[in-house]
C-alpha positions as CSV (number, residue, x, y, z in Angstrom):
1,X,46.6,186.5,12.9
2,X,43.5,184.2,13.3
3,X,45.4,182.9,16.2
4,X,45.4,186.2,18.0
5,X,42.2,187.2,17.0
6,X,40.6,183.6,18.6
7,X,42.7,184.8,21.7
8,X,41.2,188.4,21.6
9,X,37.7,186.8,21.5
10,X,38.4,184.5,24.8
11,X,39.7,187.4,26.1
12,X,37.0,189.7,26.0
13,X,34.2,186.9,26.3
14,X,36.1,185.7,29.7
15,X,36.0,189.6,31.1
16,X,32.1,188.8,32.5
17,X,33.7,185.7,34.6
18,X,37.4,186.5,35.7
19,X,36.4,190.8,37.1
20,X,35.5,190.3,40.6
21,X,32.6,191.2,42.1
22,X,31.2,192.7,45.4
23,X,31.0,190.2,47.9
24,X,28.0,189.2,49.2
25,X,27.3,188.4,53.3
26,X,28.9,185.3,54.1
27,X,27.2,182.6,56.1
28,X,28.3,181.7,59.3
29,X,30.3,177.9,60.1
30,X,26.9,177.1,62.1
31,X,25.0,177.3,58.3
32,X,27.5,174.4,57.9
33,X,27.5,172.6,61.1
34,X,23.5,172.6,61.2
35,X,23.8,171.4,57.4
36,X,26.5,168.4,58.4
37,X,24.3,167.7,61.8
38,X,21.4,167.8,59.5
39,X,22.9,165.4,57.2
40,X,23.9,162.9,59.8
41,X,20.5,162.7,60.9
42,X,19.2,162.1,57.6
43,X,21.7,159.3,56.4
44,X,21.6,157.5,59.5
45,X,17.4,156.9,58.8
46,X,18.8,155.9,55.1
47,X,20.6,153.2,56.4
48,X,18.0,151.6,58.5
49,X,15.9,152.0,55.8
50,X,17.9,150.4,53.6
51,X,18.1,147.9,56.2
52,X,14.4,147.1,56.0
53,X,13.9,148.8,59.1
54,X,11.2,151.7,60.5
55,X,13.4,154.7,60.3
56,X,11.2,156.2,62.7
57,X,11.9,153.8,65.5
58,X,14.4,155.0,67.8
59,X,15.7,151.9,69.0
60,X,16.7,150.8,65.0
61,X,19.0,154.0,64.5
62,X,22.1,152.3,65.6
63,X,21.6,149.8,62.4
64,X,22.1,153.1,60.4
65,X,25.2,154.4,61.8
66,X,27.8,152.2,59.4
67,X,25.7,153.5,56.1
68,X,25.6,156.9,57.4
69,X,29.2,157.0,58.0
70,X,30.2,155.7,54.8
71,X,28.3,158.6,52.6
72,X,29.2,161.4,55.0
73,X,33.3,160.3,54.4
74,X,32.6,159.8,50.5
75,X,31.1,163.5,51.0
76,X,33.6,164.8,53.2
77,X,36.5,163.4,51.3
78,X,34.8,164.8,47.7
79,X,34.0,168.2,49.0
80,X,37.4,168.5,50.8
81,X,39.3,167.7,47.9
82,X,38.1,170.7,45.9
83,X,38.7,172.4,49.5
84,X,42.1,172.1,49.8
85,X,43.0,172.4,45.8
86,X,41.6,175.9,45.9
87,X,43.1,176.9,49.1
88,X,46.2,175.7,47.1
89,X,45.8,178.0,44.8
90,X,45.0,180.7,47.2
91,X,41.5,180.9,46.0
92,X,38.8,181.9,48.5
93,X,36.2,178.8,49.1
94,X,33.6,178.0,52.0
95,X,33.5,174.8,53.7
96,X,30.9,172.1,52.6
97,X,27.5,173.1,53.2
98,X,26.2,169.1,53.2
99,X,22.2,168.8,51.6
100,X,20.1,166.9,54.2
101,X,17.1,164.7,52.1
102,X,14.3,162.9,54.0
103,X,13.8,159.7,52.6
104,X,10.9,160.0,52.0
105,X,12.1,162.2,48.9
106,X,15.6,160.4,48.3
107,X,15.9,156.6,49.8
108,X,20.0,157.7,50.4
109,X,19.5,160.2,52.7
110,X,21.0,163.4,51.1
111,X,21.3,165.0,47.6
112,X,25.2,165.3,49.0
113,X,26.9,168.3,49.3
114,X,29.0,171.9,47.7
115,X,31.2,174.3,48.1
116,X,31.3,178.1,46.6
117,X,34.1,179.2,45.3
118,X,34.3,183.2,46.5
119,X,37.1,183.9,43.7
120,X,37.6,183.9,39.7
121,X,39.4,180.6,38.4
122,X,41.6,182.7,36.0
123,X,44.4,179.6,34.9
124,X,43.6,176.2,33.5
125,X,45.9,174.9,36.3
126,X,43.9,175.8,39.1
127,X,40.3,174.7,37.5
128,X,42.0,171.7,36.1
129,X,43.0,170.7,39.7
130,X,40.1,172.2,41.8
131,X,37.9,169.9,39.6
132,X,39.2,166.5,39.6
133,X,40.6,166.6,43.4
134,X,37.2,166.3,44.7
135,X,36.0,163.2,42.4
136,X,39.5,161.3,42.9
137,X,39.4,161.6,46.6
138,X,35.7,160.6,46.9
139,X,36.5,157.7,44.5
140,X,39.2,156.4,46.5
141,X,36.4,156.3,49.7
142,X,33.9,154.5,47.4
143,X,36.1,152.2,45.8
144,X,37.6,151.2,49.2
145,X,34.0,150.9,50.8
146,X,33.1,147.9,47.8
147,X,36.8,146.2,48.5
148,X,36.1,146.2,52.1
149,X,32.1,144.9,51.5
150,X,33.1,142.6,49.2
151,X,36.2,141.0,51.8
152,X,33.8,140.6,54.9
153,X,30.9,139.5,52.6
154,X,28.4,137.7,54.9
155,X,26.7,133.7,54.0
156,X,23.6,134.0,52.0
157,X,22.0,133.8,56.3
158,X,22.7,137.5,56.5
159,X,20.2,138.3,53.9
160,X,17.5,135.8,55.0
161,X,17.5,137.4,58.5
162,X,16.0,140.6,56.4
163,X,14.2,138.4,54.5
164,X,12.9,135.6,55.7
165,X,10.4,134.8,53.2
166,X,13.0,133.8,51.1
167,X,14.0,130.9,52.7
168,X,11.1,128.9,51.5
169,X,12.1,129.9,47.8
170,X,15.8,129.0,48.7
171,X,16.9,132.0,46.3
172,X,15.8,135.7,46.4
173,X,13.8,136.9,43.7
174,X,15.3,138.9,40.8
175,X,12.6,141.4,40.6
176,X,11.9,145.0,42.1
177,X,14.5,147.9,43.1
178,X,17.5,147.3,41.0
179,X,20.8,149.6,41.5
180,X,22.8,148.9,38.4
181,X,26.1,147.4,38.1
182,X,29.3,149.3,37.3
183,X,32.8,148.2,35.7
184,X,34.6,149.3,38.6
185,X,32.2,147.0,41.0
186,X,32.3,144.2,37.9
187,X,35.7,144.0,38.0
188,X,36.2,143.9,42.2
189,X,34.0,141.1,42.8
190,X,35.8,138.9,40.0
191,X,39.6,139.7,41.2
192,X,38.8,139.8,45.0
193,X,39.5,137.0,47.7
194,X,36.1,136.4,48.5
195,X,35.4,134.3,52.3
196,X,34.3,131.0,51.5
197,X,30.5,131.2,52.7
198,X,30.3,134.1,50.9
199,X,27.2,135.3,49.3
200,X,27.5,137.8,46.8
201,X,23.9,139.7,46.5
202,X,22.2,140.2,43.0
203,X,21.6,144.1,42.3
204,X,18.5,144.1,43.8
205,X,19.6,143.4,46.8
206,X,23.0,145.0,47.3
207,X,21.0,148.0,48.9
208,X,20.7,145.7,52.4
209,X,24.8,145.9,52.5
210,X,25.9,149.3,54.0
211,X,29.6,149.2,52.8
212,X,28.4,148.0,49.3
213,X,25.2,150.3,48.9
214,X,27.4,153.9,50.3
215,X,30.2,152.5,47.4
216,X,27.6,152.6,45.0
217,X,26.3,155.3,46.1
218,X,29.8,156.6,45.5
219,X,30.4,155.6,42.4
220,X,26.7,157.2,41.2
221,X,27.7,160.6,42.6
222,X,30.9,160.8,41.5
223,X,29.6,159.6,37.8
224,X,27.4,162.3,38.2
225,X,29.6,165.4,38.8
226,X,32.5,163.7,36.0
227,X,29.8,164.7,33.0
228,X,32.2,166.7,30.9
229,X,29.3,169.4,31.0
230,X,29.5,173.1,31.7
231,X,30.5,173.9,35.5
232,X,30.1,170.0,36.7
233,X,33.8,168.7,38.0
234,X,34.0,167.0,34.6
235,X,33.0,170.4,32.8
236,X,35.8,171.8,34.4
237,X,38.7,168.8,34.0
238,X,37.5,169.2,30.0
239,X,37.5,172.8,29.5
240,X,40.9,172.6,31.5
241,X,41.9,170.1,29.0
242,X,40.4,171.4,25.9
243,X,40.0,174.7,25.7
244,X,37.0,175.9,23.4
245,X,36.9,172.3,22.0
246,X,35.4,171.3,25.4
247,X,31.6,171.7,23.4
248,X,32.1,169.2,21.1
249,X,32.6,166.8,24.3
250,X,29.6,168.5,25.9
251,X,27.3,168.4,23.2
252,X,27.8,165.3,22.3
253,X,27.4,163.6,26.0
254,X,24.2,166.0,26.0
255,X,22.7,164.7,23.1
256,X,23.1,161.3,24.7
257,X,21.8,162.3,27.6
258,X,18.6,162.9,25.5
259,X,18.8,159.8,24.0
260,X,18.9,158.0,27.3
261,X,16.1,159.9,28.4
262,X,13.9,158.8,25.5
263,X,14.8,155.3,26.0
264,X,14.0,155.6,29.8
265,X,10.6,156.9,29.3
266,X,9.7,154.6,26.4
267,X,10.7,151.6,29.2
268,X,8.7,153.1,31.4
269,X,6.3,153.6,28.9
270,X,6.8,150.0,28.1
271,X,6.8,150.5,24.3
272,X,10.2,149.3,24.4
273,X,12.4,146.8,26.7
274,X,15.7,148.5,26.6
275,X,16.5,148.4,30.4
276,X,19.8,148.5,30.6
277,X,20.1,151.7,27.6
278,X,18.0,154.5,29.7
279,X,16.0,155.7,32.8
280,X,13.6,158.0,33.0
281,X,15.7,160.1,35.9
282,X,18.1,161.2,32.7
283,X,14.9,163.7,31.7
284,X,15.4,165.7,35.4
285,X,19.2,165.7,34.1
286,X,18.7,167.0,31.0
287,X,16.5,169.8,32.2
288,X,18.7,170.8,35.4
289,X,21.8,171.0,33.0
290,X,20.3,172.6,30.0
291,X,18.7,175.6,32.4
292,X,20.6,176.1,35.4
293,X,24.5,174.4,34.6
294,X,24.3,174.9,31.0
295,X,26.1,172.8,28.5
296,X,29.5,175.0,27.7
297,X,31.8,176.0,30.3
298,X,32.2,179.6,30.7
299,X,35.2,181.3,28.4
300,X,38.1,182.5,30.5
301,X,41.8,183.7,28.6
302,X,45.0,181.5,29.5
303,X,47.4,180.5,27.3
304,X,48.9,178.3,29.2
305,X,48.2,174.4,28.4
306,X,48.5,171.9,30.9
307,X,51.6,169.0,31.4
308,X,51.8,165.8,30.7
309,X,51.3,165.3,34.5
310,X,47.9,166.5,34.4
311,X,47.2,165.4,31.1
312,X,47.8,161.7,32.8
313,X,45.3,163.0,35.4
314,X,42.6,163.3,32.9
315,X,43.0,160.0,31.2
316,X,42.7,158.4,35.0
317,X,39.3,161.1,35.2
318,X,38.1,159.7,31.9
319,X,38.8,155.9,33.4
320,X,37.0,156.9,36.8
321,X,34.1,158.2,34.7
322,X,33.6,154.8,32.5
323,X,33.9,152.8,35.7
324,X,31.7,154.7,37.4
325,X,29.0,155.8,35.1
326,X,25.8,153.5,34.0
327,X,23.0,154.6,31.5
328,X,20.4,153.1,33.9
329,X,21.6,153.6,37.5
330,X,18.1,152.4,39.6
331,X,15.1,149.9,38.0
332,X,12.3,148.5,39.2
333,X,10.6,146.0,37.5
């Protein structure tokens, strides 16, 4: 009786989500084109920058073209994968309308890109899949970007051309912008085949390597959108997986969210030295998903639980997420 009762509930709660509504005007493919062209433009200056280069110099964009590549086919391939799983499931979706950044507000050129889905997700099967073939595919691309950085790793000459101050030092410094390391990238540059002049860059200066700073970059967005929070991809693979239970797992990974925050600010704040715990970016995080993602996932009614198949799937999601994810993605000190 309870049973049916909990069912009733889901039921009626999931009404507000699952009844369609009117459709509103569509945009047209140029929205999307302009977006992507946009995008390209965007990137490109990333990578020079990232280069040490001026952006704004005409004849440098050709030093950002390998970069920009990189992050538009980690987007592409992310955005895509959600694409096609919907159209699998005969749910109406738009194509990827990509977010152009200037760097001058994000050093990586874009704040990446979305679809919306047009349609109710009414099975567990079709949000289960919608959400993790987007991260999957663009993990493949970013993983596969660090193998190939870390296999044509240039001599330690490659960075002193961008920096030739260091060559009276002999070493580069260990200080300033810091991306953090990951499991995933841990674990590549011990097992790979390294050449033999190889130099392998200290965090603070991986940034200078396009291959190796778009797989980063990679692995941060796709870290990102695995939260198991509200409608995030992660949000959806748990509620998929969990059913109501999915806000324990929220609530919890909120709360350390928080905690990360507080750690980040008192760094910054310098009333405490725990780098490598928390970042101050964590308290834009918390806010954006408290207020405009929310923390639960909304309720919809299906009965039907997923296979082992998937069930596997979400143990690799869960492995993607820890080899992915880093309490303190970007330092400078």
């Amino acid at each position: 009786m309870q049973d049916n009762l909990q069912q009733f509930n889901e039921f009626r709660e999931s009404i507000q989500y699952s009844t369609p509504v009117k459709k509103k005007k569509r945009f047209g493919v140029w929205v999307n084109i302009v977006l992507f062209i946009l995008t390209c433009c965007t990137t490109v200056m990333a990578g020079v920058f990232w280069l040490g280069k001026d952006p704004y110099e005409l004849t440098n964009l050709h030093l950002g073209l390998t970069y920009a590549f990189l992050v538009i086919l980690f987007l592409t391939f992310h955005e895509f994968g959600h694409y096609f799983a919907a159209k699998y499931h005969k749910i109406d979706v738009t194509l990827p309308f990509y977010i152009p950044m200037p760097g001058l507000l994000n050093p990586f050129g874009t704040m990446g890109a979305v679809i919306k889905i047009r349609d109710p997700i009414k099975t567990k099967k079709a949000l289960f899949d919608i959400g993790i073939a987007g991260p999957i595919a663009g993990f493949v691309v970013a993983v596969g970007s660090l193998v190939y950085g870390l296999l044509t790793l240039p001599s330690i000459d490659y960075l002193y051309s961008i920096h030739p101050e260091y060559v009276i030092n002999g070493i580069p410094p260990v200080s300033g912008l810091t991306f953090a390391n990951t499991l995933i990238y841990s674990i590549l540059k011990n097992i790979l085949p390294l050449p033999h002049n190889a130099y392998i860059p200290p965090m603070n200066e991986i940034y200078h390597y396009p291959f190796l700073c778009a797989g980063w970059f990679g692995l941060f967005v796709t870290s990102l959108n695995l939260m198991p929070i509200g409608q995030l991809d992660g949000g959806h693979i748990t509620y998929a997986l969990l059913g109501k239970h999915h806000k324990i797992v929220a609530w919890i990974f909120f709360g350390l969210l928080i905690v990360m925050s507080a750690i980040g600010v008192l760094n910054y704040l310098e009333l405490t030295n725990l780098q490598d715990l928390g970042s101050p970016m964590w308290v834009i995080w918390v806010v954006l998903l408290f207020f405009l993602v929310k923390i639960e996932h909304p309720p919809f009614y299906d009965p039907q639980q997923l296979g082992i198949g998937r069930k596997l799937l979400g143990a690799f999601e869960f492995i993607m997420f820890i080899c992915s994810f880093t309490p303190a993605p970007v330092k400078d000190f």
